[in-house]
BALOBA-1460 file (C-alpha; in Angstrom, 3 decimals):
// residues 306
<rec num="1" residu="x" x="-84.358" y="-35.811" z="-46.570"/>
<rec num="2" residu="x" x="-85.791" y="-34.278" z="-42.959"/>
<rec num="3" residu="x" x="-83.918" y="-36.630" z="-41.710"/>
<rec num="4" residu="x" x="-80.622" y="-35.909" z="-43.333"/>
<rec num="5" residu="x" x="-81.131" y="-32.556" z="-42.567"/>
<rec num="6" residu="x" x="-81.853" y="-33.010" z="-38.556"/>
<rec num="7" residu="x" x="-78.849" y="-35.037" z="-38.324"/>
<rec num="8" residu="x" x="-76.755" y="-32.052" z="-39.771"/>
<rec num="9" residu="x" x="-78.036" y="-29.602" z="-38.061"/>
<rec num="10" residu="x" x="-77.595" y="-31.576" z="-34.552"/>
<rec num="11" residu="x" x="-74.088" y="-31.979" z="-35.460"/>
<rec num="12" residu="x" x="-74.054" y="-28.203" z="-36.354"/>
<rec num="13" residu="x" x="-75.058" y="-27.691" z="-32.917"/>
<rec num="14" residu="x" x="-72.267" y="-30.072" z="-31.465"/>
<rec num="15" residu="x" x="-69.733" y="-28.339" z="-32.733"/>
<rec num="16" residu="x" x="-71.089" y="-24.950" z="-31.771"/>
<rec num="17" residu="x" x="-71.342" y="-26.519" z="-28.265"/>
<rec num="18" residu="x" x="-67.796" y="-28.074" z="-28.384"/>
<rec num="19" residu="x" x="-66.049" y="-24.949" z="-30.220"/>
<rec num="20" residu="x" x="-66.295" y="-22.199" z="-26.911"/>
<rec num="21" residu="x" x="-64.948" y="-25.344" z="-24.425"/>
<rec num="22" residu="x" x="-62.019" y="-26.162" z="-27.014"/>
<rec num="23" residu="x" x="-61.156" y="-21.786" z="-26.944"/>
<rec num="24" residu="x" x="-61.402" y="-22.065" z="-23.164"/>
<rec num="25" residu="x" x="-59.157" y="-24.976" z="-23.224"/>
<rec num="26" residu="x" x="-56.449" y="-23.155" z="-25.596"/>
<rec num="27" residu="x" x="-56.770" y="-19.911" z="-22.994"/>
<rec num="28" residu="x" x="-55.864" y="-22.346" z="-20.124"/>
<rec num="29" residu="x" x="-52.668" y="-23.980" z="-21.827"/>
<rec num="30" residu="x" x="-51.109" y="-20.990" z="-23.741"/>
<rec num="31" residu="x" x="-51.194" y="-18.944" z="-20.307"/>
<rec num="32" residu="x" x="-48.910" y="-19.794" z="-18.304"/>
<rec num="33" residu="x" x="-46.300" y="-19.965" z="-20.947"/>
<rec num="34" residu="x" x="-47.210" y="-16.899" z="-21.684"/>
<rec num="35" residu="x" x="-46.561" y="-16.076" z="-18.082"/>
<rec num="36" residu="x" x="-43.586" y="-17.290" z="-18.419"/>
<rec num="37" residu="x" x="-42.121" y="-15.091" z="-21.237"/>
<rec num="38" residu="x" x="-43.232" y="-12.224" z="-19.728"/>
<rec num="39" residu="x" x="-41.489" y="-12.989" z="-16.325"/>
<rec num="40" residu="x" x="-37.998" y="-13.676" z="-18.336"/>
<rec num="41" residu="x" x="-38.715" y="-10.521" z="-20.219"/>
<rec num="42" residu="x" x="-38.905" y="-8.473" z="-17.410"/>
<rec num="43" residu="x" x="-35.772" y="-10.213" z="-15.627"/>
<rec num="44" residu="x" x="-33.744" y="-9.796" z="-19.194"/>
<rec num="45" residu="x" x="-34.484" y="-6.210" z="-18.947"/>
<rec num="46" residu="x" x="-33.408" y="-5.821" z="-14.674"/>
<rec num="47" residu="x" x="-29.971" y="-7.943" z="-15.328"/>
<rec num="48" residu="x" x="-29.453" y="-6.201" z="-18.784"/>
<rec num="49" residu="x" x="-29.631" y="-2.950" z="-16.428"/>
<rec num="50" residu="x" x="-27.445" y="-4.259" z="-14.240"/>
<rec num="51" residu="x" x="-25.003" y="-5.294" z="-16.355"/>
<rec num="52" residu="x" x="-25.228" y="-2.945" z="-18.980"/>
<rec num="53" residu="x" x="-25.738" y="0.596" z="-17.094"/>
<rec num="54" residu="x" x="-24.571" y="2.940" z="-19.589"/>
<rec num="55" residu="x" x="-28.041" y="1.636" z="-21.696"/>
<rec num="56" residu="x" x="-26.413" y="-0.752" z="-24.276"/>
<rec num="57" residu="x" x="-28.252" y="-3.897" z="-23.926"/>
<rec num="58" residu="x" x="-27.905" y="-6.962" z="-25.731"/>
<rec num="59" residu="x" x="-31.004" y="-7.815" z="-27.414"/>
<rec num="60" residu="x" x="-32.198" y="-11.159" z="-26.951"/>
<rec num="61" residu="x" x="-31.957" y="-13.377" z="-29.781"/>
<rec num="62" residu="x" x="-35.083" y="-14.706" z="-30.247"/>
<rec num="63" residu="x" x="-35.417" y="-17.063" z="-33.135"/>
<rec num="64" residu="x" x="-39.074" y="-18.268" z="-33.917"/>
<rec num="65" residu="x" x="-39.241" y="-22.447" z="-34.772"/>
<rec num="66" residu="x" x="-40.095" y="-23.207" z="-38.430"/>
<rec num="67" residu="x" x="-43.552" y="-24.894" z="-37.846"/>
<rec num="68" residu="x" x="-42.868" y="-28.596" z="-38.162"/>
<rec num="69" residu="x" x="-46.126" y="-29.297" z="-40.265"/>
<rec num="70" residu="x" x="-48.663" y="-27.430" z="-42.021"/>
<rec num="71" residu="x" x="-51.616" y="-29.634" z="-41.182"/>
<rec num="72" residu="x" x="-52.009" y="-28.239" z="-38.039"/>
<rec num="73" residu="x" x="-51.766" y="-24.622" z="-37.972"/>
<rec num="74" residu="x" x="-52.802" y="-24.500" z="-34.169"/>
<rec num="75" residu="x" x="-49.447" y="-25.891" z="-32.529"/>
<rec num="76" residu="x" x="-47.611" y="-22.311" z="-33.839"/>
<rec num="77" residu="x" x="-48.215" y="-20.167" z="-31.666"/>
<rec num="78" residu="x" x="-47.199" y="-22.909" z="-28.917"/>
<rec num="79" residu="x" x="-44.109" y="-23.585" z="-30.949"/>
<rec num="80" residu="x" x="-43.055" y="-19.497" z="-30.995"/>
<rec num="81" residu="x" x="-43.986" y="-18.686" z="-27.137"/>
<rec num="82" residu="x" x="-41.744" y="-21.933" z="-26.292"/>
<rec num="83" residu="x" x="-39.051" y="-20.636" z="-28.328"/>
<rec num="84" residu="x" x="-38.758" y="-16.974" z="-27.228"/>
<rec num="85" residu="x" x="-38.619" y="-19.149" z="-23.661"/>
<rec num="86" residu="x" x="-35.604" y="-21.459" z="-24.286"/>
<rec num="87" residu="x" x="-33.896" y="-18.678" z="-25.826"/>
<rec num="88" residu="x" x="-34.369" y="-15.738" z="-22.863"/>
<rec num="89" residu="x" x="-33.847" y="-18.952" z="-20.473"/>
<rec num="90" residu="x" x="-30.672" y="-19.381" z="-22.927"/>
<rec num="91" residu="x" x="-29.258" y="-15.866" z="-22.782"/>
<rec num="92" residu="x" x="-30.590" y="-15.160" z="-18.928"/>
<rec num="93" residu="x" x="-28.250" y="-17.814" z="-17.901"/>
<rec num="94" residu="x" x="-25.612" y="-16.537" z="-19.897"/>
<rec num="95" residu="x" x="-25.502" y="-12.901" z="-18.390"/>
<rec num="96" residu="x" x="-25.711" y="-14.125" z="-14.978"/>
<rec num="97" residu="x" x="-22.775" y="-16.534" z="-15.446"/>
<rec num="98" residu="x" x="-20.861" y="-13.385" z="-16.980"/>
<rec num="99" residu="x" x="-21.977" y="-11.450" z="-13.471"/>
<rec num="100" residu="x" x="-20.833" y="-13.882" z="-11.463"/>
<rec num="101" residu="x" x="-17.651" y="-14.219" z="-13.330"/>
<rec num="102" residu="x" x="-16.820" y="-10.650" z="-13.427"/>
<rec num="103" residu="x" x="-18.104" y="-9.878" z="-9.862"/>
<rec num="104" residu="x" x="-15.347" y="-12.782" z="-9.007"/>
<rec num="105" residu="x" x="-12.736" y="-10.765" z="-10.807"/>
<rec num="106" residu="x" x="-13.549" y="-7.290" z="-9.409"/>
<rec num="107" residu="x" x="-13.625" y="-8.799" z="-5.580"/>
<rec num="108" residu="x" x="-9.801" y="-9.882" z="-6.428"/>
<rec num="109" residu="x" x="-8.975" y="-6.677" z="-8.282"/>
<rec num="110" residu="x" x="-9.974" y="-4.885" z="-5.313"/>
<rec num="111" residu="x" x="-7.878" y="-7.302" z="-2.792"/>
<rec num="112" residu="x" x="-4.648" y="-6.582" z="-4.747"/>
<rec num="113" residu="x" x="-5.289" y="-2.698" z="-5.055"/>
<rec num="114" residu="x" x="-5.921" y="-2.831" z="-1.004"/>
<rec num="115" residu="x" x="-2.570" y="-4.866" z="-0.446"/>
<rec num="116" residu="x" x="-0.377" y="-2.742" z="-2.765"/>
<rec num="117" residu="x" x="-2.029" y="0.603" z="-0.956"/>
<rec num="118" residu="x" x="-1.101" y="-0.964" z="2.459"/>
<rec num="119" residu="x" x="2.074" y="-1.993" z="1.357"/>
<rec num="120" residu="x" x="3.160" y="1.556" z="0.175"/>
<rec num="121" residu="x" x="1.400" y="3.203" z="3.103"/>
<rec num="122" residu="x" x="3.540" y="1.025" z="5.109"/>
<rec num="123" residu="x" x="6.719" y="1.906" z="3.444"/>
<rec num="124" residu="x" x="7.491" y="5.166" z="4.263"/>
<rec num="125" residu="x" x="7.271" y="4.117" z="7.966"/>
<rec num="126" residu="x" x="10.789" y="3.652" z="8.513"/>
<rec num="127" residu="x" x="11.650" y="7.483" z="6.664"/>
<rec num="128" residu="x" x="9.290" y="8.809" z="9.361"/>
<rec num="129" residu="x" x="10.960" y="6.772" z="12.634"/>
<rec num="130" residu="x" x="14.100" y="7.914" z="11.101"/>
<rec num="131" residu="x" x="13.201" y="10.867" z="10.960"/>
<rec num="132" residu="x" x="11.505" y="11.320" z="14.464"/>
<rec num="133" residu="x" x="14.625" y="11.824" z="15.991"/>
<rec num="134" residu="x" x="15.611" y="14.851" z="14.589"/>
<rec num="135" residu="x" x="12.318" y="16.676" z="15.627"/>
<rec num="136" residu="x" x="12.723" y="15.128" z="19.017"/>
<rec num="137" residu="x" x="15.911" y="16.930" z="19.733"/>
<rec num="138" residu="x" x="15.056" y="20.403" z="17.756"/>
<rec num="139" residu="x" x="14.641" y="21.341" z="22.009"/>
<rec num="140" residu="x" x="18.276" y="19.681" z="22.220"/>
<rec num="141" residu="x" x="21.653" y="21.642" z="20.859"/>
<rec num="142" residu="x" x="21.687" y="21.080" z="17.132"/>
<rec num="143" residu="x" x="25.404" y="22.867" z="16.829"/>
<rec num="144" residu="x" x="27.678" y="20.231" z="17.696"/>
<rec num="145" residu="x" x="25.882" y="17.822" z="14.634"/>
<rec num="146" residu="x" x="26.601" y="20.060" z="11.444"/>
<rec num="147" residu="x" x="30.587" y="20.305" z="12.999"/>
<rec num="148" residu="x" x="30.863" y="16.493" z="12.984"/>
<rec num="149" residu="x" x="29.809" y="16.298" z="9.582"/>
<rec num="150" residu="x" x="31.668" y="19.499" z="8.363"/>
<rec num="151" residu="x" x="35.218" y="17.459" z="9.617"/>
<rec num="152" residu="x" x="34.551" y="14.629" z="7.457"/>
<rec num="153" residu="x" x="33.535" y="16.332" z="4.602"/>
<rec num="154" residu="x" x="36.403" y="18.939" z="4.597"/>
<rec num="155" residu="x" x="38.566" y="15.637" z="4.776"/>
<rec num="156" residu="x" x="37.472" y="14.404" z="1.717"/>
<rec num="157" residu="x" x="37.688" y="17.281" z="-0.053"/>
<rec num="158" residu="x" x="41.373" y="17.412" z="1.127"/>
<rec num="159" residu="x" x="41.700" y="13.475" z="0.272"/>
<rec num="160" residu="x" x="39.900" y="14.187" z="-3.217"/>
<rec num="161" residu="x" x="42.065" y="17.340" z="-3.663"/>
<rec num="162" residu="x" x="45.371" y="14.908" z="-2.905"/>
<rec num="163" residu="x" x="44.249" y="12.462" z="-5.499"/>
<rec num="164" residu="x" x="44.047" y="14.716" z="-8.138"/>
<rec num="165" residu="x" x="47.435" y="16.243" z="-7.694"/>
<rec num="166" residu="x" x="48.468" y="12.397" z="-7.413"/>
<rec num="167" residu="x" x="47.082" y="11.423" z="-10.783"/>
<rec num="168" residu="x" x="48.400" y="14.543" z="-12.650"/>
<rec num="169" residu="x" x="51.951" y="13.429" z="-11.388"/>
<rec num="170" residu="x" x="51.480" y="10.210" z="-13.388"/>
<rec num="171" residu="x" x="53.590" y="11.357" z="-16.821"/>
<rec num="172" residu="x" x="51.301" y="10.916" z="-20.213"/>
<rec num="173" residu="x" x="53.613" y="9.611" z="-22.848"/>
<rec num="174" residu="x" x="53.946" y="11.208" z="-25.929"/>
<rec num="175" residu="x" x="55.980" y="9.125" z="-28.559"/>
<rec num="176" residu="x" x="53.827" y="10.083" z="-31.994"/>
<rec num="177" residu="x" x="52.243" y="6.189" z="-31.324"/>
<rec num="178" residu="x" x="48.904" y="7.401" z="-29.884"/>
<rec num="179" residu="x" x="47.799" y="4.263" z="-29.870"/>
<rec num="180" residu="x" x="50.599" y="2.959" z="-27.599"/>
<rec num="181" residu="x" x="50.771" y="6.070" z="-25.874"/>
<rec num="182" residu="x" x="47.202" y="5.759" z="-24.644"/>
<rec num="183" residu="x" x="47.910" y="1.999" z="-23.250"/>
<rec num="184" residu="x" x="50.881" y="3.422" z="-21.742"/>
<rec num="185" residu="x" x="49.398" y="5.986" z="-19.807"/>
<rec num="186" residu="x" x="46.475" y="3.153" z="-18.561"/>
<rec num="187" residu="x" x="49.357" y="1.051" z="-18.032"/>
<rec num="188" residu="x" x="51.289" y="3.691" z="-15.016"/>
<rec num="189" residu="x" x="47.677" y="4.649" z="-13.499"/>
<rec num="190" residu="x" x="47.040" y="1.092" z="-12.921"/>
<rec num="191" residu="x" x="50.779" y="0.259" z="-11.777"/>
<rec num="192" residu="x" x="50.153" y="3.164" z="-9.247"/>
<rec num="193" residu="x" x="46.954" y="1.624" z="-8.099"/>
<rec num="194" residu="x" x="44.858" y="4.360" z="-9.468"/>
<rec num="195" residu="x" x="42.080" y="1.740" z="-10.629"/>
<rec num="196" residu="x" x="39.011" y="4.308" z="-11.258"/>
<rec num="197" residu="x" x="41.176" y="6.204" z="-13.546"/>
<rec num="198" residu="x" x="43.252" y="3.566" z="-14.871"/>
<rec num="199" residu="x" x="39.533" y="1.976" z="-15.827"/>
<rec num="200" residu="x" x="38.670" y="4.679" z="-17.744"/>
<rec num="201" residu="x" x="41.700" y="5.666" z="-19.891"/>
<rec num="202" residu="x" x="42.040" y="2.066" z="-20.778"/>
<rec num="203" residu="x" x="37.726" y="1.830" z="-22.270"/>
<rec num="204" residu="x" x="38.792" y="4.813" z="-24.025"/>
<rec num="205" residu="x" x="42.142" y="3.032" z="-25.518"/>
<rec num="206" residu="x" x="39.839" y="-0.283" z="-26.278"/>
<rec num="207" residu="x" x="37.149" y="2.182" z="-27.577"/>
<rec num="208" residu="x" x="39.606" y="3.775" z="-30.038"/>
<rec num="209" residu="x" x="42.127" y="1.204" z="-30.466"/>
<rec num="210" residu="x" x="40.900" y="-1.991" z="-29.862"/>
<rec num="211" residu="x" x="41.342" y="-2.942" z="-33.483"/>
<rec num="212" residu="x" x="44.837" y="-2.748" z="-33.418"/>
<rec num="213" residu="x" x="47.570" y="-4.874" z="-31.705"/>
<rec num="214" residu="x" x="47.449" y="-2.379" z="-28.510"/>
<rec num="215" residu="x" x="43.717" y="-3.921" z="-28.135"/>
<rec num="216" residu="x" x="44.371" y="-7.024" z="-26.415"/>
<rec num="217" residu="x" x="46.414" y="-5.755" z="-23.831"/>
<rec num="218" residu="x" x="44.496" y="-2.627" z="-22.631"/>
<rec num="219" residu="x" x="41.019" y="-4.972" z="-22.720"/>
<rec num="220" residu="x" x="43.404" y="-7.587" z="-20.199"/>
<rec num="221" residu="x" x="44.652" y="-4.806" z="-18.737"/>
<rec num="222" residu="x" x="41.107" y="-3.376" z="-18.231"/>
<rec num="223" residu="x" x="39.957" y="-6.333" z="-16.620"/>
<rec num="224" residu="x" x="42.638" y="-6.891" z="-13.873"/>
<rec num="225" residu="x" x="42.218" y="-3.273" z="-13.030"/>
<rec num="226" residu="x" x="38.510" y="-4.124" z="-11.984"/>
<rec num="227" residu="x" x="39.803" y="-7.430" z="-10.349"/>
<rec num="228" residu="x" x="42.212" y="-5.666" z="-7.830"/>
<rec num="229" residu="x" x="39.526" y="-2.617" z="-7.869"/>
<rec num="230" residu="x" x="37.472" y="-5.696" z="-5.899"/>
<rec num="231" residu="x" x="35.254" y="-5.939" z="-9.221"/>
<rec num="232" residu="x" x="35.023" y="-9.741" z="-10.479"/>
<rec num="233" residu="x" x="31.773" y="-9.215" z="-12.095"/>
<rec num="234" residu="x" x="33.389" y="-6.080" z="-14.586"/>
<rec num="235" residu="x" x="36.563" y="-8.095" z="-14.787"/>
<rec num="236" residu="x" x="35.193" y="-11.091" z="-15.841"/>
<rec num="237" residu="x" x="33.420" y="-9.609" z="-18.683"/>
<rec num="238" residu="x" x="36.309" y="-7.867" z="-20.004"/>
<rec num="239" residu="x" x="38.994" y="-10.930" z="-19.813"/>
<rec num="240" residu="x" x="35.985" y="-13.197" z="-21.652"/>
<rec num="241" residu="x" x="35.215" y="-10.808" z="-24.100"/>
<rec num="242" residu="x" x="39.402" y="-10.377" z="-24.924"/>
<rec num="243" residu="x" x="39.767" y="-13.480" z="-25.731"/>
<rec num="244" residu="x" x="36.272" y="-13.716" z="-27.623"/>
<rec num="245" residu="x" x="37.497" y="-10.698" z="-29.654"/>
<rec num="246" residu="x" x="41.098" y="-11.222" z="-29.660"/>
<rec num="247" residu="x" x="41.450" y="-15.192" z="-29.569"/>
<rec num="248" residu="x" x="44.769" y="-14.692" z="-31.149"/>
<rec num="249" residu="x" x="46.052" y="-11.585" z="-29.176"/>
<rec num="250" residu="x" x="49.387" y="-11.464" z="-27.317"/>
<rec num="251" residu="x" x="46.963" y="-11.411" z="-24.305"/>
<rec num="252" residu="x" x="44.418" y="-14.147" z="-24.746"/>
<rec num="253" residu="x" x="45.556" y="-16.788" z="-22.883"/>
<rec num="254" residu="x" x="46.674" y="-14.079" z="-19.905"/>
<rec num="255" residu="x" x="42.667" y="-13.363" z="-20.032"/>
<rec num="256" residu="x" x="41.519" y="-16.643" z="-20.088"/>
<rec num="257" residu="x" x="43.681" y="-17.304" z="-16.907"/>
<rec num="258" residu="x" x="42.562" y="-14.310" z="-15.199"/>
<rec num="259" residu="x" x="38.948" y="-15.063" z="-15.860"/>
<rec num="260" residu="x" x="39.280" y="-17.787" z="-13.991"/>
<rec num="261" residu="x" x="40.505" y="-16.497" z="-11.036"/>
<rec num="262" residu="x" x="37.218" y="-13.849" z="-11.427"/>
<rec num="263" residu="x" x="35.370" y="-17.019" z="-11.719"/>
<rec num="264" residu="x" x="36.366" y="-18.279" z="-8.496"/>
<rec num="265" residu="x" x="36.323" y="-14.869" z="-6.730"/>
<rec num="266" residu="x" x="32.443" y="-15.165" z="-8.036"/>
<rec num="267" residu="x" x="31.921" y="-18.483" z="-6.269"/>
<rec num="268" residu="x" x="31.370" y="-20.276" z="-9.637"/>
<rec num="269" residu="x" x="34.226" y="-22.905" z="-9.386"/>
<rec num="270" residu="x" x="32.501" y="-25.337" z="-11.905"/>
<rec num="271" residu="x" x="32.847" y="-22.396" z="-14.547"/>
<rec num="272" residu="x" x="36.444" y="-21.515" z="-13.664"/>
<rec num="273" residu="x" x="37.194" y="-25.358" z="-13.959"/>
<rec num="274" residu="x" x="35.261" y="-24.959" z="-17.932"/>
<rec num="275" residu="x" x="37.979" y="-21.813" z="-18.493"/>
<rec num="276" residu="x" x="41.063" y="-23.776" z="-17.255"/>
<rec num="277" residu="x" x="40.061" y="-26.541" z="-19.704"/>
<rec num="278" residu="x" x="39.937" y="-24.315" z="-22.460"/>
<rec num="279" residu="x" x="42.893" y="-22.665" z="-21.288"/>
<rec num="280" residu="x" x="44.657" y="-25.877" z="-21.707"/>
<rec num="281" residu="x" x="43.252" y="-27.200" z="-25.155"/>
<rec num="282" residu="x" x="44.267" y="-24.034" z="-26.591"/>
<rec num="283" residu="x" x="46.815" y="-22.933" z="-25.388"/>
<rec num="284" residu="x" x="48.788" y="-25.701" z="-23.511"/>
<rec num="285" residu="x" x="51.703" y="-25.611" z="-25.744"/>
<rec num="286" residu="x" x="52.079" y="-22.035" z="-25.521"/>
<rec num="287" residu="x" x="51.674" y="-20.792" z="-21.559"/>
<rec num="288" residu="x" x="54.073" y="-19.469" z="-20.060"/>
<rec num="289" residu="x" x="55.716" y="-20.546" z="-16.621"/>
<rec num="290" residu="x" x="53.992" y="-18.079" z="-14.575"/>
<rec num="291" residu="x" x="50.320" y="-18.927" z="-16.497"/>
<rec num="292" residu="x" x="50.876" y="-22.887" z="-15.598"/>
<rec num="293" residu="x" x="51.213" y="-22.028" z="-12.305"/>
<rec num="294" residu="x" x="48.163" y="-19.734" z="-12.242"/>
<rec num="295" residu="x" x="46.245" y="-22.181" z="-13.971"/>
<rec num="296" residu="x" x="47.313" y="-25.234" z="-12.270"/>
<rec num="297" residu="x" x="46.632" y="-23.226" z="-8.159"/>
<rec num="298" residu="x" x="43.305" y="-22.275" z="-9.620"/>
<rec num="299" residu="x" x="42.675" y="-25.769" z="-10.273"/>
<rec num="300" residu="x" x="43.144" y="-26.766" z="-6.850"/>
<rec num="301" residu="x" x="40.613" y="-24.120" z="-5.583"/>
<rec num="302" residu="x" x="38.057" y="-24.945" z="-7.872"/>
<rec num="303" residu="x" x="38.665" y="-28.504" z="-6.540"/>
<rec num="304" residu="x" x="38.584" y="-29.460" z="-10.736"/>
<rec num="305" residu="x" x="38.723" y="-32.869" z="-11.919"/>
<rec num="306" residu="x" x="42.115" y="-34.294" z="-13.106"/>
């Protein structure tokens, strides 16, 4: 029995011994992790204020480990303090990586402001040099200047004053047909080569009449008074759009000619070769002399295929 009881209480005094060294050792392992969380902390809180200065920080999301067994209680509190590391580690790299990324951005945000600024700074340049002149000679006589410009202007006045009287000279028919009347009236301002005006009275026939047999000829008519006006573009857009419109109008195959002489005017021979071919399919049977012969010299300058 005494000797039962010495043999307990020397192991009693064992472990007494042994449990202050096995405390120390715990102290020397769980420090510097616990170093370490505190140094992340603190640098999640200075790039949190960097990135976030109006004071909205992201919180970092720590997640504690679910211990992996119960039968030894004493690897917990290693298991937390390593997970609050991998996860500040984790989210640390993450907001630097977003820095970096929008740091890139700004620096090239920045280059293209600075370009467009010296671009427009540079722009008004030429205004000023032309400018320059005109304060150089304020010391010079200014008179003679305003009296070269005063002749041409009076001159146009006169011109635009001549015009005028011109056009109202042109007689506006008045037969009870308005819709003819208004073709006809298109019809003598183009004849007299009065292409601004004859463009406008015959959109306002095609406006109000293009429904009605007068339509296809004031839309051809339209468009050969932009093609001697030295308008392809406008002309060919109103000859296509005739005989889009109007493919069975008395001037359809008149527009589809003309187009491609726009065509051609517009350096787009392989098109005007397309409008020829259609030309011919649909209305070979049909064309007049004159439109043969239109069609068949525009071939040649496109250079089409036989």
């Amino acid at each position: 029995m005494r000797h039962t009881l010495k043999n307990i209480t020397a192991l009693a005094s064992v472990a007494l011994i042994a449990l202050p060294a096995l405390n120390t050792a715990w102290a020397a392992d769980s420090t510097p992790v616990e170093t370490r969380v505190d140094r992340l902390e603190k640098e999640m809180r200075a790039v949190q204020r960097k990135v976030f200065p109006a004071g909205v920080p992201v919180q970092p999301d720590i997640v504690t480990q679910p211990t992996v067994s119960e039968a030894v209680p004493s690897s917990t509190p290693v298991s937390d303090l390593m997970a609050r590391v991998t996860s500040l580690e984790g989210q640390l790299a993450s907001i630097t990586g977003q820095v970096e990324q929008n740091s890139y951005k700004l620096r090239q945000l920045e280059e293209r402001i600075d370009k467009m600024k010296t671009e427009m700074t540079a722009a008004p340049a030429p205004a000023l040099s032309a400018t320059q002149p005109l304060a150089a000679s304020a010391t010079a006589k200014p008179a003679p200047a305003p009296a070269a410009t005063a002749k041409p202007a009076a001159a146009a006045a006169v011109a635009g004053d001549t015009r005028k009287t011109a056009v109202a000279a042109i007689e506006q028919p008045s037969t009870g047909n308005a819709a003819n009347d208004a073709y006809t009236y298109g019809y003598r301002l183009w004849e007299a080569k009065f292409y601004p005006e004859a463009q406008a009275q015959l959109k306002t026939t095609v406006e109000k009449y293009g429904s009605t047999s007068v339509g296809s000829r004031a839309q051809n008519l339209l468009g050969r008074a932009y093609l001697d006006d030295g308008k392809p573009a406008l002309a060919s857009v109103a000859f296509y759009e005739n005989y889009q419109k109007r493919p069975n109008g008395d001037r359809a195959a008149q527009s589809l000619a003309y187009l491609g002489e726009a065509l051609i005017q517009l350096k787009k021979p392989a098109d005007a070769c397309k409008v020829y071919k259609e030309l011919e399919d649909s209305y070979g049977s049909t064309l007049t002399s004159d439109l043969r012969s239109m069609m068949e010299k525009g071939r040649v300058r496109a250079k089409c295929a036989a």
